[in-house]
Z-matrix of the N, CA and C atoms (Angstrom, degrees):
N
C 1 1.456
C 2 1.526 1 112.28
N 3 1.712 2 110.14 1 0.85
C 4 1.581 3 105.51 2 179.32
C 5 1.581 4 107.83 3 -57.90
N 6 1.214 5 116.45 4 -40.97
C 7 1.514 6 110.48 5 -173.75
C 8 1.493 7 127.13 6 -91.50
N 9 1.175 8 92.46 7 -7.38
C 10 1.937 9 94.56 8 169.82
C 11 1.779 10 111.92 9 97.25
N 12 1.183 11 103.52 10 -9.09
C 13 1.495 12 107.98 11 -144.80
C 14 1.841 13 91.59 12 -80.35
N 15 1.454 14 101.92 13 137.29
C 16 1.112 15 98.64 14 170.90
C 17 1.674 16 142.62 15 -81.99
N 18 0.916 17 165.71 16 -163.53
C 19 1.280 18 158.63 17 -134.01
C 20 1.551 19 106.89 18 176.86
N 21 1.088 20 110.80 19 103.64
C 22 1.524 21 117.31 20 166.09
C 23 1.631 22 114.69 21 -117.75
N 24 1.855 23 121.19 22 122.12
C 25 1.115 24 128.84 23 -158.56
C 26 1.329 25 131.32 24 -127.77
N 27 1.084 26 146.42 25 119.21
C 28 1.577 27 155.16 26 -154.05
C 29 1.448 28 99.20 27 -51.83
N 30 1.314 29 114.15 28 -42.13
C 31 1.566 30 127.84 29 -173.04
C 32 1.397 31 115.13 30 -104.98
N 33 1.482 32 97.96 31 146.83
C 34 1.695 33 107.90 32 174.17
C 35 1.741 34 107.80 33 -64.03
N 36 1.645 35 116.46 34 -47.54
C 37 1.071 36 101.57 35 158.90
C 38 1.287 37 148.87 36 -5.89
N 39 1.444 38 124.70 37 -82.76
C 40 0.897 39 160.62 38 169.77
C 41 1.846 40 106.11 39 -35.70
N 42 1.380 41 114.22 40 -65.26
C 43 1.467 42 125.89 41 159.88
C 44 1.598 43 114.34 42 -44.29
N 45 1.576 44 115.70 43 -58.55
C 46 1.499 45 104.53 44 175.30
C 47 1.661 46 107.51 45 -63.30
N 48 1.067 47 153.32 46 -11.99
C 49 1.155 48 147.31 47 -165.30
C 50 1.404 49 111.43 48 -110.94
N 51 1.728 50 101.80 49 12.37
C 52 1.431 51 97.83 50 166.80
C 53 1.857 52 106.72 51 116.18
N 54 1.208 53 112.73 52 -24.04
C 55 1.397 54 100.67 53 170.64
C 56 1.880 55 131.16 54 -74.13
N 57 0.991 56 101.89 55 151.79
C 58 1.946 57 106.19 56 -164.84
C 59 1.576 58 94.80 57 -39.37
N 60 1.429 59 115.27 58 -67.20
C 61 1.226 60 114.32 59 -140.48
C 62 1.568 61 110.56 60 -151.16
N 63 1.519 62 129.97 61 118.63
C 64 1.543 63 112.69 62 -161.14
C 65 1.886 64 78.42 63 -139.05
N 66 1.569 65 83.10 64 143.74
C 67 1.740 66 106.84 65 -172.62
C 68 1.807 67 102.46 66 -141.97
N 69 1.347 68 110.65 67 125.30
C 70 1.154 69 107.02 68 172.84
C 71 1.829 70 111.03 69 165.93
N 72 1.547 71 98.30 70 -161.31
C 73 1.525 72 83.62 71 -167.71
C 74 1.418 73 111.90 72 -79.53
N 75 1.610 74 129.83 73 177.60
C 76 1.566 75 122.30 74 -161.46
C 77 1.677 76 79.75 75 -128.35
N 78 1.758 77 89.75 76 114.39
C 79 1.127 78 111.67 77 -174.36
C 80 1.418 79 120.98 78 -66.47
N 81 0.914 80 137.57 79 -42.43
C 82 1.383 81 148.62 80 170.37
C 83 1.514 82 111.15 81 -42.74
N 84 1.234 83 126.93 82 -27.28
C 85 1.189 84 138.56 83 -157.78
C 86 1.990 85 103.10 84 -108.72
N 87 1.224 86 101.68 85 -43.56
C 88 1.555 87 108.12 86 178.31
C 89 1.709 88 106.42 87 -92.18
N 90 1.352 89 126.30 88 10.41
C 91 1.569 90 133.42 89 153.20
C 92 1.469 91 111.06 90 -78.80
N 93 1.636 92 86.25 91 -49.33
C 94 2.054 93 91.86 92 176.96
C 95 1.481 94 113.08 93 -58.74
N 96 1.358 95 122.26 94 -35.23
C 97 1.682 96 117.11 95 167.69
C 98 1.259 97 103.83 96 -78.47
N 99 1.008 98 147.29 97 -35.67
C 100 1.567 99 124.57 98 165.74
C 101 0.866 100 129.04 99 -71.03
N 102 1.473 101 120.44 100 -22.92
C 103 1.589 102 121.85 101 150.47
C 104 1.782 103 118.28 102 -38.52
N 105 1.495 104 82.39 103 -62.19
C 106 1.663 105 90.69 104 -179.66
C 107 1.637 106 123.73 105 -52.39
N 108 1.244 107 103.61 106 -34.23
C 109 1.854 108 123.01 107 -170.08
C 110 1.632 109 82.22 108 -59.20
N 111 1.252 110 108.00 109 -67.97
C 112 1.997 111 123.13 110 -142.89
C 113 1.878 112 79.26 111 -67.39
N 114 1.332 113 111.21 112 -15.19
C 115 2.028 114 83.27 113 -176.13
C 116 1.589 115 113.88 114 -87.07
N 117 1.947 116 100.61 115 -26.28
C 118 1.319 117 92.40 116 177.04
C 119 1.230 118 121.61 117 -76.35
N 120 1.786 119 126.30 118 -9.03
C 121 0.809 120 147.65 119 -179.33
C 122 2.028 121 112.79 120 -65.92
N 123 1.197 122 87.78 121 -58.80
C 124 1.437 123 112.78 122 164.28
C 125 1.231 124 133.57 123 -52.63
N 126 1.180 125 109.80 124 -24.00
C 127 1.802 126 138.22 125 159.63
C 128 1.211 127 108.72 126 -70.98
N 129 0.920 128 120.77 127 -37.51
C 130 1.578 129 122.27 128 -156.12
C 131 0.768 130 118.88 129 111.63
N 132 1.215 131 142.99 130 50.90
C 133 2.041 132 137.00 131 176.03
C 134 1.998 133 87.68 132 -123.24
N 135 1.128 134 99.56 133 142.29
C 136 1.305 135 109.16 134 152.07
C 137 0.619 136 129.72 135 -89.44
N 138 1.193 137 105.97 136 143.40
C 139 1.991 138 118.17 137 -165.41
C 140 1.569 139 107.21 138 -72.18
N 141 1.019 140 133.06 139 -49.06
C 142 1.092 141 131.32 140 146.99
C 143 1.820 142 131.74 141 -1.40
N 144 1.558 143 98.26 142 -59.62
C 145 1.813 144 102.88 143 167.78
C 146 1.508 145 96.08 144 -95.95
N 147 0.947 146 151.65 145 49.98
C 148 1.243 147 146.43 146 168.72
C 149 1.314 148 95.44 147 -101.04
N 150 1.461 149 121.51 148 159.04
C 151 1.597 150 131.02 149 159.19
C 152 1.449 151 119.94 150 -75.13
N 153 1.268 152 109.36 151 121.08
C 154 2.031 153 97.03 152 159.07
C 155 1.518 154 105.99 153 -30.63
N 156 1.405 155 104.80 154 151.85
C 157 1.490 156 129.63 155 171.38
C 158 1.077 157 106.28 156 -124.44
N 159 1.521 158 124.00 157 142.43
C 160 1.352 159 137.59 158 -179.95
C 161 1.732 160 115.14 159 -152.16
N 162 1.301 161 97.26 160 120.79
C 163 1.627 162 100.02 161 179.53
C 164 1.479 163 108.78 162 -46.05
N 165 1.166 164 112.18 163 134.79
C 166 1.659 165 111.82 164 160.53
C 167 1.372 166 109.80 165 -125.57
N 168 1.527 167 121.69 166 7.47
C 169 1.354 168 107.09 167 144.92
C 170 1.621 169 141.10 168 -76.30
N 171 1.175 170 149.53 169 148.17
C 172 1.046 171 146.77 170 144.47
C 173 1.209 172 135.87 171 -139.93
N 174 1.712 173 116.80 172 152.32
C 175 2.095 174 99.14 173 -163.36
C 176 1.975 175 71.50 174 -134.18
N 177 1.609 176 67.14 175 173.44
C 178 1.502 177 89.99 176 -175.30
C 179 1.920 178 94.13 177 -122.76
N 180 1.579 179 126.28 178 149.58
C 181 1.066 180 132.13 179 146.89
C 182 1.517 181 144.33 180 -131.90
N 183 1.439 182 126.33 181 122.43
C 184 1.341 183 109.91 182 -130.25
C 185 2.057 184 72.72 183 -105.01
N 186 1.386 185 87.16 184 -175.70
C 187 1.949 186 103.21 185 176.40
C 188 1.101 187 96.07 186 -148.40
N 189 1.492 188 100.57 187 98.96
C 190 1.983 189 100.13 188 175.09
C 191 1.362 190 96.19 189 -63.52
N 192 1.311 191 126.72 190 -39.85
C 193 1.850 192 142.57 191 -156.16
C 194 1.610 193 95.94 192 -37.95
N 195 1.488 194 85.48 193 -67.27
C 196 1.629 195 95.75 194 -165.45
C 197 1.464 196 103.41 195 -72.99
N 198 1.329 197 131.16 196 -40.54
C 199 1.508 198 126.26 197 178.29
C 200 1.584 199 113.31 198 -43.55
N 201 1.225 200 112.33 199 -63.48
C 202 0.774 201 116.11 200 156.08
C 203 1.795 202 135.93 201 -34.61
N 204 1.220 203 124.95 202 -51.50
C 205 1.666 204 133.17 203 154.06
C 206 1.242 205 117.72 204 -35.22
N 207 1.530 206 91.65 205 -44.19
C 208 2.107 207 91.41 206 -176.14
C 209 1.339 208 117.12 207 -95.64
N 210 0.988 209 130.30 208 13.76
C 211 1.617 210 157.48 209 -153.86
C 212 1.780 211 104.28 210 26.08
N 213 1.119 212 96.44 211 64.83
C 214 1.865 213 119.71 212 160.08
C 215 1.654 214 112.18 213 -106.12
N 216 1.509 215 107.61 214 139.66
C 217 1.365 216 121.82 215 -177.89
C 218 1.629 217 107.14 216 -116.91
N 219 0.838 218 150.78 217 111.64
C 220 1.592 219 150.11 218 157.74
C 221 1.465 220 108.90 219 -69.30
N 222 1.627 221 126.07 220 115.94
C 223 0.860 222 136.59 221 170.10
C 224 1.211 223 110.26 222 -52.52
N 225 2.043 224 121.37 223 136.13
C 226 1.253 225 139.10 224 -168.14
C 227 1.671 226 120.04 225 -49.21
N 228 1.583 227 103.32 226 -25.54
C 229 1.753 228 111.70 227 -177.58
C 230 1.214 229 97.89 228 -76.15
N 231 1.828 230 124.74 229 -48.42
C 232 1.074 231 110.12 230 -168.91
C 233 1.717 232 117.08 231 -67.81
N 234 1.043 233 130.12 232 -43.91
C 235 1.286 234 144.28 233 167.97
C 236 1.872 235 101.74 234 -36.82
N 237 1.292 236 106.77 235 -41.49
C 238 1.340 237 112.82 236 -158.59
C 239 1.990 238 89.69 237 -69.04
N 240 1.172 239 105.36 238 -23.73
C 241 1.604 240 103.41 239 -163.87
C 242 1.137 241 111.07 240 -90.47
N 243 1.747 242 113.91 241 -15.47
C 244 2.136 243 98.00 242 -179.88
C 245 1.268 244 81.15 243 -91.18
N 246 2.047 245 63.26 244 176.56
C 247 1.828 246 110.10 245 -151.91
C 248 2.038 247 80.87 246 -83.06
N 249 1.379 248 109.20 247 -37.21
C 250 1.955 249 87.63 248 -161.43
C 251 1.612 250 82.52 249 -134.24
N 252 1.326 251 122.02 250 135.51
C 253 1.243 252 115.30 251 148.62
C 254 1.410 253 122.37 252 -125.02
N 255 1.573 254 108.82 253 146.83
C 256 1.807 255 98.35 254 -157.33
C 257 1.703 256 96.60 255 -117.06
N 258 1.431 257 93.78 256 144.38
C 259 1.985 258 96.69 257 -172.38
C 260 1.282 259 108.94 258 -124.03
């Protein structure tokens, strides 16, 4: 935090542990489709005729903590739009 610089992160992780702002897919949710892939897989389907899979979840997590530290404000709409914001 010596330099102020902010941190924007693929993972929610990353945001609870102090980074500005983490955007990306919601992991829990794109395990459960790979769960699912590896069962039809596991059945017997080849992966091969299987469909691409693609997350269509995503959350956003803001860090007032640190926004706040670096003297950054996130306008109220945007705030209004993540999935978790931590204060």
């Amino acid at each position: 935090m010596s330099r102020k610089l902010p941190g924007i992160y693929q993972f929610r992780e990353y945001a609870l542990a102090g980074g500005l702002l983490s955007y990306g897919a919601h992991l829990a949710d794109a395990y459960r489709q790979f769960g699912v892939y590896a069962a039809d897989i596991l059945k017997g389907a080849k992966p091969g005729d299987l469909p691409v899979q693609q997350v269509v979840k995503f959350e956003m997590v803001i860090n007032l903590r640190t926004a706040k530290a670096i003297g950054f404000e996130f306008p109220a709409t945007f705030s209004a739009r993540a999935d978790e914001v931590i204060e």
